[in-house]
N, C-alpha and C positions, 0 to 999 in steps of 0.2 A: 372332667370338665376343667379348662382352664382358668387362672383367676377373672382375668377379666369376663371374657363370658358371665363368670357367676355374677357379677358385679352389674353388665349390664341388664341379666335375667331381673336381679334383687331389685333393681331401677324399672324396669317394665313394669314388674307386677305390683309396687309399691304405687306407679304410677295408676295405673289401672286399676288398682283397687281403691283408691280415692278420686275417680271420676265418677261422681254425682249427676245424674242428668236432671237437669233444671226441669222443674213445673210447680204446680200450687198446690198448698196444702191446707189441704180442707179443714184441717183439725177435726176429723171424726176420726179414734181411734178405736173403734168397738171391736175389731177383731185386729190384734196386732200383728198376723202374716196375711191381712188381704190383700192380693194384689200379686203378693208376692210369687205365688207359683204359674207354671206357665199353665194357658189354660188353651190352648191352640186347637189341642187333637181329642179335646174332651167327650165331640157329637163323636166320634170313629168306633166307638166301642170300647171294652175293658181290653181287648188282645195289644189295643196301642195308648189304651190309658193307663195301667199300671206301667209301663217301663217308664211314660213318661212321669208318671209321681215321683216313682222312683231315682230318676233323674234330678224333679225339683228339691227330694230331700237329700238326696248328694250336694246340690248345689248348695240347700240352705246348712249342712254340716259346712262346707270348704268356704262359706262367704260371711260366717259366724263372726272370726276373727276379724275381716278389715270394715264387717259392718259396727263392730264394735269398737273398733277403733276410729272411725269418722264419725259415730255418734259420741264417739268421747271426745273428738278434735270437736264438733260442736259443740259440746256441754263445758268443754273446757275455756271457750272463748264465750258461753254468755246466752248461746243461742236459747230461743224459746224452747221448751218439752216439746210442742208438734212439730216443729222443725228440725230437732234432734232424731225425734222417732222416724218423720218421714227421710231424714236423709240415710238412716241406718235401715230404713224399709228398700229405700231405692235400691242401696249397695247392694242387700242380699238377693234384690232384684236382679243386678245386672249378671248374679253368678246363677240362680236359679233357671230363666229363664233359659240360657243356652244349653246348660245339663240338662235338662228337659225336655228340650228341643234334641239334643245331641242324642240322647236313649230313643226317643220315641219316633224318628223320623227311620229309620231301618225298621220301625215295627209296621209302620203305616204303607212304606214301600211294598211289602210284602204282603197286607193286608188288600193293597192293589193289585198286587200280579197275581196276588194265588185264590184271591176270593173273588175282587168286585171285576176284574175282567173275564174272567167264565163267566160272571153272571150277565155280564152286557153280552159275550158272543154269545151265549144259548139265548139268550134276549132276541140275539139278532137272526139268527138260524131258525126259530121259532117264529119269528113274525109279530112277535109282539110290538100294540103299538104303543105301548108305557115304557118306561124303564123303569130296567131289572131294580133300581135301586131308589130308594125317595128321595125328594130335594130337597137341599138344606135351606129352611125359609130364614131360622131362626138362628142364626149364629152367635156365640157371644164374642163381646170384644172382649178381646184380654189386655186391657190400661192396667 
């Protein structure tokens, strides 16, 4: 890799790892990684919830560092304790969720093609007038 490149790479990711997304901070810290892992594919089963954990703790290993580093840029200019926590929750948020996402969204495609679509065509070949599969009433949001 050339010098520059590295320089502008060292510049991206420096930059991106201290982009905080703004919101409010409730100051409840009862569990110190809530929030943080992604919670998307949770109703799908364990065949696409384990890669996605595993995912989130990849992320929360790779987002260690610059969440500690922006909670230290907070603490070092004054910031309150819950506003230090939540801005080093967010960080490891922003690396979490998309490892998360990124592991478990091939688990879920495949969980579509090779499970839940035979079950709709034999559904449908069969005459059934329900579907093969229950509806999701209950979702969680993942904030």
């Amino acid at each position: 890799m050339s010098g520059s490149l590295k320089f502008i790479l060292i510049g991206l990711m420096a930059f991106l790892c201290n982009i905080v997304p703004a919101g409010d901070s409730a100051g409840d810290n009862v569990d110190q990684f809530d929030g943080v892992f992604y919670l998307g594919f949770d109703q799908e089963g364990q065949f696409v919830l384990i890669p996605t954990r595993v995912g989130s703790y990849i992320g929360l290993v790779a987002g260690a560092v610059p969440a500690a580093l922006v909670s230290g840029g907070f603490h070092l200019f004054g910031a309150q304790y819950d506003v230090t926590m939540d801005a080093g929750r967010k960080t490891l948020k922003c690396f979490c969720y998309p490892c998360g996402f990124t592991l478990g969204a091939p688990f879920l495609t495949l969980k579509y093609v090779f499970w839940n679509a035979p079950l709709y065509i034999a559904a449908g070949f069969l005459g059934d007038d329900r579907p093969a599969l229950p509806v999701k009433e209950n979702v969680k949001n993942s904030n």
